[in-house]
C-alpha positions in Angstrom: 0.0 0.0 0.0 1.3 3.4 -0.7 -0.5 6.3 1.6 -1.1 9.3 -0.6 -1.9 12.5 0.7 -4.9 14.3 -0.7 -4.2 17.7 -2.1 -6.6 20.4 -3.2 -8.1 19.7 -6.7 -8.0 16.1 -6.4 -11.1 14.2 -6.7 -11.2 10.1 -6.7 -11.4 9.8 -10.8 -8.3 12.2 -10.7 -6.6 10.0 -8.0 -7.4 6.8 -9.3 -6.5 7.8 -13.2 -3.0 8.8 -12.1 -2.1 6.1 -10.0 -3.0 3.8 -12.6 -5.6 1.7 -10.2 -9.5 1.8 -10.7 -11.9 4.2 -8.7 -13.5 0.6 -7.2 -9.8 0.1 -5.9 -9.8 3.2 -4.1 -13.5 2.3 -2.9 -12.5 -0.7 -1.6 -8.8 0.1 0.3 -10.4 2.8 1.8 -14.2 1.5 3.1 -14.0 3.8 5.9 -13.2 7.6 4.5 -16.1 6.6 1.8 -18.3 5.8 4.1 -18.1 9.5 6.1 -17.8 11.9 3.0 -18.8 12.9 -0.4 -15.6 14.6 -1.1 -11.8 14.4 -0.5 -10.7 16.5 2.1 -7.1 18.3 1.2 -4.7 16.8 4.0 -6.4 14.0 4.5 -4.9 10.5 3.6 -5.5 7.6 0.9 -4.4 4.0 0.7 -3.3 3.7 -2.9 -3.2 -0.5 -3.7 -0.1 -2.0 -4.8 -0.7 -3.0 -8.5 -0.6 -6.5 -7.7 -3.3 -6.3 -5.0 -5.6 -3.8 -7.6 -7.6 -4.8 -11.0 -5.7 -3.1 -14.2 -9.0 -3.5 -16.3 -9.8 0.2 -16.9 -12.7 1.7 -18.0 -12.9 1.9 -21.5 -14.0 6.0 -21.8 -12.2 9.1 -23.5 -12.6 11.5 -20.4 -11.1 9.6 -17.2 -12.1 12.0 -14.9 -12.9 15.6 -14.3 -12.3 18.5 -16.1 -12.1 21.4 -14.9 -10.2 24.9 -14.6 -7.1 23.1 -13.2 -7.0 20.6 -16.4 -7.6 23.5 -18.3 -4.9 25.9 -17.5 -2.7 22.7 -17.7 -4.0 22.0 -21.1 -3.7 26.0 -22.2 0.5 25.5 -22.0 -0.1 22.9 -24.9 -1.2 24.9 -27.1 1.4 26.8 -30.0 1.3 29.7 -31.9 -1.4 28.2 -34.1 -4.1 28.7 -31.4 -4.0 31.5 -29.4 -5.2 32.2 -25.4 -6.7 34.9 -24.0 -8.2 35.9 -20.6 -11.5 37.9 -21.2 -12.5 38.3 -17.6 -12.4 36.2 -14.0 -15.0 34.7 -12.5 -16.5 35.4 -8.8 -13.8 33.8 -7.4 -11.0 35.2 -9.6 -10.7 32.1 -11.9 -9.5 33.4 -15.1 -12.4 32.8 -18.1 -9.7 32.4 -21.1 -10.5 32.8 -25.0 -8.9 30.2 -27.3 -9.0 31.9 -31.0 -7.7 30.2 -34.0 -7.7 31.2 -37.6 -8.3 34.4 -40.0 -10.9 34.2 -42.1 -14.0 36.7 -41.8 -16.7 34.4 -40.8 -16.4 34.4 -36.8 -17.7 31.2 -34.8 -17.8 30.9 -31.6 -18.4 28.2 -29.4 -18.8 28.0 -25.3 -19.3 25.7 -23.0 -20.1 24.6 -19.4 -22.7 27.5 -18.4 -23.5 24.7 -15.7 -21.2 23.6 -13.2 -22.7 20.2 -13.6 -22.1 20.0 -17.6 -18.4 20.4 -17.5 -18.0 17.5 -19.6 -18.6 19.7 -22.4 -15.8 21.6 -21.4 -13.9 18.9 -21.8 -15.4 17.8 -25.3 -14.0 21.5 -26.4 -10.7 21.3 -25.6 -10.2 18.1 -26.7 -11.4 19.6 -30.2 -8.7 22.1 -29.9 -5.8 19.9 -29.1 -7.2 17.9 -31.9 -7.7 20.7 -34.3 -4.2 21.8 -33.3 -2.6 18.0 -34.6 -4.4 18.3 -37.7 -3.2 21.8 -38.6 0.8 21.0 -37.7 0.0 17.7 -39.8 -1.5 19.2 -42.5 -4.3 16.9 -42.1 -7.7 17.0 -43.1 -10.8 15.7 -41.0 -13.5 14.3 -41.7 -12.8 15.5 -45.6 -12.4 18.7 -44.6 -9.3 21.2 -45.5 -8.4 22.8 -42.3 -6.0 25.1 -43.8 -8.3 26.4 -46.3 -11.0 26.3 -43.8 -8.9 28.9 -41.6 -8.2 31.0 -44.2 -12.1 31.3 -44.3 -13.0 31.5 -40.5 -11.8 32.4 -37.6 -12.7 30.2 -34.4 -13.6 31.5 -31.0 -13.8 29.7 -27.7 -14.9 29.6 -24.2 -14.6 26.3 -23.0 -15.4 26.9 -19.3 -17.6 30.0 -18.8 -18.4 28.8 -15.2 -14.7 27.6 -13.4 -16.6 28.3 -10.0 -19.6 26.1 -10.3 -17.6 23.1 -11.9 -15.3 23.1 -9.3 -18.1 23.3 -6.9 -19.9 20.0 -8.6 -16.3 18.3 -8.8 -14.5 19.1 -5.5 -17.4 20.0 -2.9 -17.5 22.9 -0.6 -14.9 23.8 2.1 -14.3 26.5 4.8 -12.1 28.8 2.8 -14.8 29.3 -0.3 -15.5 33.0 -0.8 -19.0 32.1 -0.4 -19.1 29.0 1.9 -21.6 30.5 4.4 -24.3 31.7 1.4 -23.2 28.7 -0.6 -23.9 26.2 2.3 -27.2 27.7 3.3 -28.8 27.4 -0.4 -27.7 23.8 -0.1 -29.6 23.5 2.7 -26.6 22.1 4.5 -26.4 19.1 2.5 -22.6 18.3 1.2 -23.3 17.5 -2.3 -23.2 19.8 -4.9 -23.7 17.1 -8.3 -26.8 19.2 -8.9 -25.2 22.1 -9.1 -25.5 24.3 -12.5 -25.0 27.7 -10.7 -21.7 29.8 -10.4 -20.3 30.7 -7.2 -23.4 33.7 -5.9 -25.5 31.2 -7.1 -26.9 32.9 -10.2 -27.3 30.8 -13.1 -25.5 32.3 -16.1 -27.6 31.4 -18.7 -30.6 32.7 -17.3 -28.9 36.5 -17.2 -29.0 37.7 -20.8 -31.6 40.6 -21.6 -33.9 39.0 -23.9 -36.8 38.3 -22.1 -35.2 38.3 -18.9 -37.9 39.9 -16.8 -40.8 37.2 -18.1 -38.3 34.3 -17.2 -37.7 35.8 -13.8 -41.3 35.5 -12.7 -40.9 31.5 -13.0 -37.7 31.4 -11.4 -36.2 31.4 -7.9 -36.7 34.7 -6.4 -33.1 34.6 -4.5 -29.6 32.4 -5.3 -30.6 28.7 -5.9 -28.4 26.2 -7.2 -30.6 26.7 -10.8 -32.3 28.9 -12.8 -31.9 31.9 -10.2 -31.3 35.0 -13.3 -29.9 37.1 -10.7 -31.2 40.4 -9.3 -30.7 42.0 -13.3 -29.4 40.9 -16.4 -25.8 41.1 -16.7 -25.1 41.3 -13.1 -22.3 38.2 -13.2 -18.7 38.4 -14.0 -18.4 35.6 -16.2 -21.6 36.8 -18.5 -20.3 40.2 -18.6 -17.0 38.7 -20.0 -18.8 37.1 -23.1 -21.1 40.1 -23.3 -18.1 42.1 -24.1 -16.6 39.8 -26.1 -20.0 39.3 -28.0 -20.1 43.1 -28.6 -16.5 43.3 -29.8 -16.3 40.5 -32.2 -19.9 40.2 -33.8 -19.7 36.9 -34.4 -21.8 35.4 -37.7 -22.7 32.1 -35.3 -22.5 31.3 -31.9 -22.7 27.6 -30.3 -23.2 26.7 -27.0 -22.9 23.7 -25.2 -25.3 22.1 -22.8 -25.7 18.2 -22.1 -29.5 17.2 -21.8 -31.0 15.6 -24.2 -29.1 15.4 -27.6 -31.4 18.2 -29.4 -30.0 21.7 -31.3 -32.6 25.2 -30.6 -32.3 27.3 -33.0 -35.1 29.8 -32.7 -36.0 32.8 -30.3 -39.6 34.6 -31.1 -39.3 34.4 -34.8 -36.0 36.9 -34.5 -33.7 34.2 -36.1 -32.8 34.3 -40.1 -34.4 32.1 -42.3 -31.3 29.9 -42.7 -31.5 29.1 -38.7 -33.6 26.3 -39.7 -31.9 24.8 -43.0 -28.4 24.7 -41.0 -29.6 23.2 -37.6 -31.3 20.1 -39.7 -27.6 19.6 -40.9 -26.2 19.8 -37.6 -28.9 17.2 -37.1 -28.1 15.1 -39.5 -24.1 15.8 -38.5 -24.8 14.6 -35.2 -28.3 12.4 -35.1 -29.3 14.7 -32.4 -32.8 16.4 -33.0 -33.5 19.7 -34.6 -35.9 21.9 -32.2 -36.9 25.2 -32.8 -37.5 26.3 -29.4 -37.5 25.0 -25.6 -40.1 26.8 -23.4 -36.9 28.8 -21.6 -35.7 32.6 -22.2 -33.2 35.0 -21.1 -30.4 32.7 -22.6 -27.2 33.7 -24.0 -28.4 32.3 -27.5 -32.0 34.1 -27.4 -30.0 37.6 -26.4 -27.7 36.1 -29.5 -30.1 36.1 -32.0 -32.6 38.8 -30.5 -29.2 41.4 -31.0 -28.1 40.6 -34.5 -30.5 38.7 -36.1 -27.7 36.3 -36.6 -28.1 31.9 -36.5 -27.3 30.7 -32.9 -27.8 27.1 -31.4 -28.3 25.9 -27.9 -26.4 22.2 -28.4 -27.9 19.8 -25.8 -24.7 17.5 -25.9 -25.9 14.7 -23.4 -28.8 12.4 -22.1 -29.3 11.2 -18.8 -29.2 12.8 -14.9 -26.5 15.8 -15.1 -23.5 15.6 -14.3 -23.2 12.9 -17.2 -20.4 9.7 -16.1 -17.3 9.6 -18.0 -18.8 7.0 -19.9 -21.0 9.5 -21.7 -17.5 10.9 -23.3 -16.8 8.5 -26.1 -21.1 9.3 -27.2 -20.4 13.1 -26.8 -17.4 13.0 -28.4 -18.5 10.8 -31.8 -21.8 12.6 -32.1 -20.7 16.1 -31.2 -17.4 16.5 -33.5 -18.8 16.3 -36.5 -21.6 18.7 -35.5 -18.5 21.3 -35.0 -17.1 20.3 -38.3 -19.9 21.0 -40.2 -20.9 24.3 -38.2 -17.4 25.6 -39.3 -18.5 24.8 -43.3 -21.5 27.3 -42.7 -21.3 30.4 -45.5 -20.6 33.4 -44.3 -23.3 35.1 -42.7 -23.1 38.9 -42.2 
């Protein structure tokens, strides 16, 4: 047995994943912490198995454990000069929110992710595109039949692969004493120690409920105060993190925005009849891209897609990524990934929009 002291950031995936044993290992070597918490505890001690004494089948998944801020500035350092990082703004808690850009063509896409603490997989899924994208472009390579040289002479790609760093970490690490918010945080939790369900950021205001398109109708069917969901805040715009992609909205104008969610493998496209005529004919392709299902609407507003289109009259799509109780299992990676790539590939063959 090796002991292994817990450090902050760690969770049991990341732990088991690194030590090369499986998370029922861990489970089982260490019946007693697992029977007391929800979380590991920073200080606090694990009994790693000896590989001899611990089963080396591995779960066959593409993500091994969570992703989160941590994993993403790590990944930010592997990046070249090819794709480009950028910190737009922080987050409540001072968590950078960074800007991957790649390309230089005119048409501007721009894709974002994990709005919900609890849908950080889709975080995950974006990066991963990146480092990938990144490959093909040193290679040469095309994918999926696609040129990506030429295609970057024709776009340029925007992304904000974590808008929320604060609630994921919440949903992936738990609540502890020196959060900025623990007291606040602890009492809209009604005390309880998990935070799985958590989709809020770290006031618990719910990002994608905060945009000023039909903001004040939404408002009257939400919480009234911060809830771990669908709590828009006291006004639009209140929240670091939204005023980060506001801004960077404003600036770059972008001729399609995507964002990521993971319920229920369907594409929104529409917002009160404000949306181009093409919305329609180019979500039925990411349909058919992905096998997810083309909606028009879901019976929501004061999104960052329905301010999207409501603005510039411009195609955006809400991407529901994922089925099944948020947040997703690993396992959900290798669907999310096969299904949702080749949605991104064919967003970036959209014409030009302006």
């Amino acid at each position: 047995m090796i002991s292994y002291k817990i450090k902050k950031g760690d969770t049991l995936a990341k732990v088991a994943f690194y030590n090369k044993v499986r998370i029922e290992d861990l489970l089982f070597f260490n019946k007693e912490i697992f029977s007391r918490i929800d979380y590991l505890t920073p200080g606090n001690y694990l009994q790693i198995p000896d590989p001899g004494l611990a089963s080396n089948t591995i779960k066959n998944t593409a993500c091994f454990h969570e992703y989160g801020w941590r994993e993403l500035e790590q990944d930010r350092e592997y990046f070249n000069g090819k794709i480009s990082s950028e910190k737009i703004g922080t987050s409540r808690m001072g968590k950078p929110v960074w800007l991957f850009k790649t390309g230089h063509g005119p048409k501007k896409l721009f894709f974002s992710g994990t709005w919900h603490g609890n849908e950080w997989l889709n975080t995950w899924l974006l990066m991963q595109f990146l480092k990938v994208l990144q490959n093909k472009i040193n290679l040469k390579e095309k994918w999926n039949g696609i040129d990506i040289d030429s295609l970057l002479g024709e776009a340029t790609i925007y992304v904000v692969a974590l808008v929320n760093p604060d609630g994921a970490e919440l949903v992936q690490e738990g609540l502890f004493e020196d959060h900025y918010n623990y007291k606040e945080i602890k009492e809209i939790n009604d005390g309880f120690t998990d935070f799985r369900h958590w989709s809020a950021n770290a006031a618990g205001v719910d990002l994608n409920h905060q945009w000023p398109a039909g903001w004040k109708e939404e408002a009257l069917t939400s919480p009234a105060s911060p809830f771990p969901r669908h709590y828009g805040g006291e006004a639009p715009l209140t929240e670091p993190e939204t005023r980060a992609v506001y801004q960077l909205t404003m600036k770059e104008e972008f001729s399609y925005v995507l964002t990521f969610h993971s319920q229920g493998e369907e594409i929104y496209w529409g917002y009160r009849d404000k949306e181009p005529p093409v919305s329609s004919e180019l979500a039925n392709r990411l349909a058919r891209a992905s096998s997810f299902k083309s909606v028009r609407t879901a019976d929501s507003k004061a999104g960052y897609k329905d301010w999207f289109i409501n603005e510039f009259k411009r195609p955006g799509f809400t991407i529901e990524t994922g089925a099944g109780q948020n947040p997703l299992p690993f396992e959900s990676s290798v669907r999310i990934w096969i299904t949702s790539v080749p949605l991104i590939l064919e967003s970036l063959t959209f014409p030009k929009f302006s």
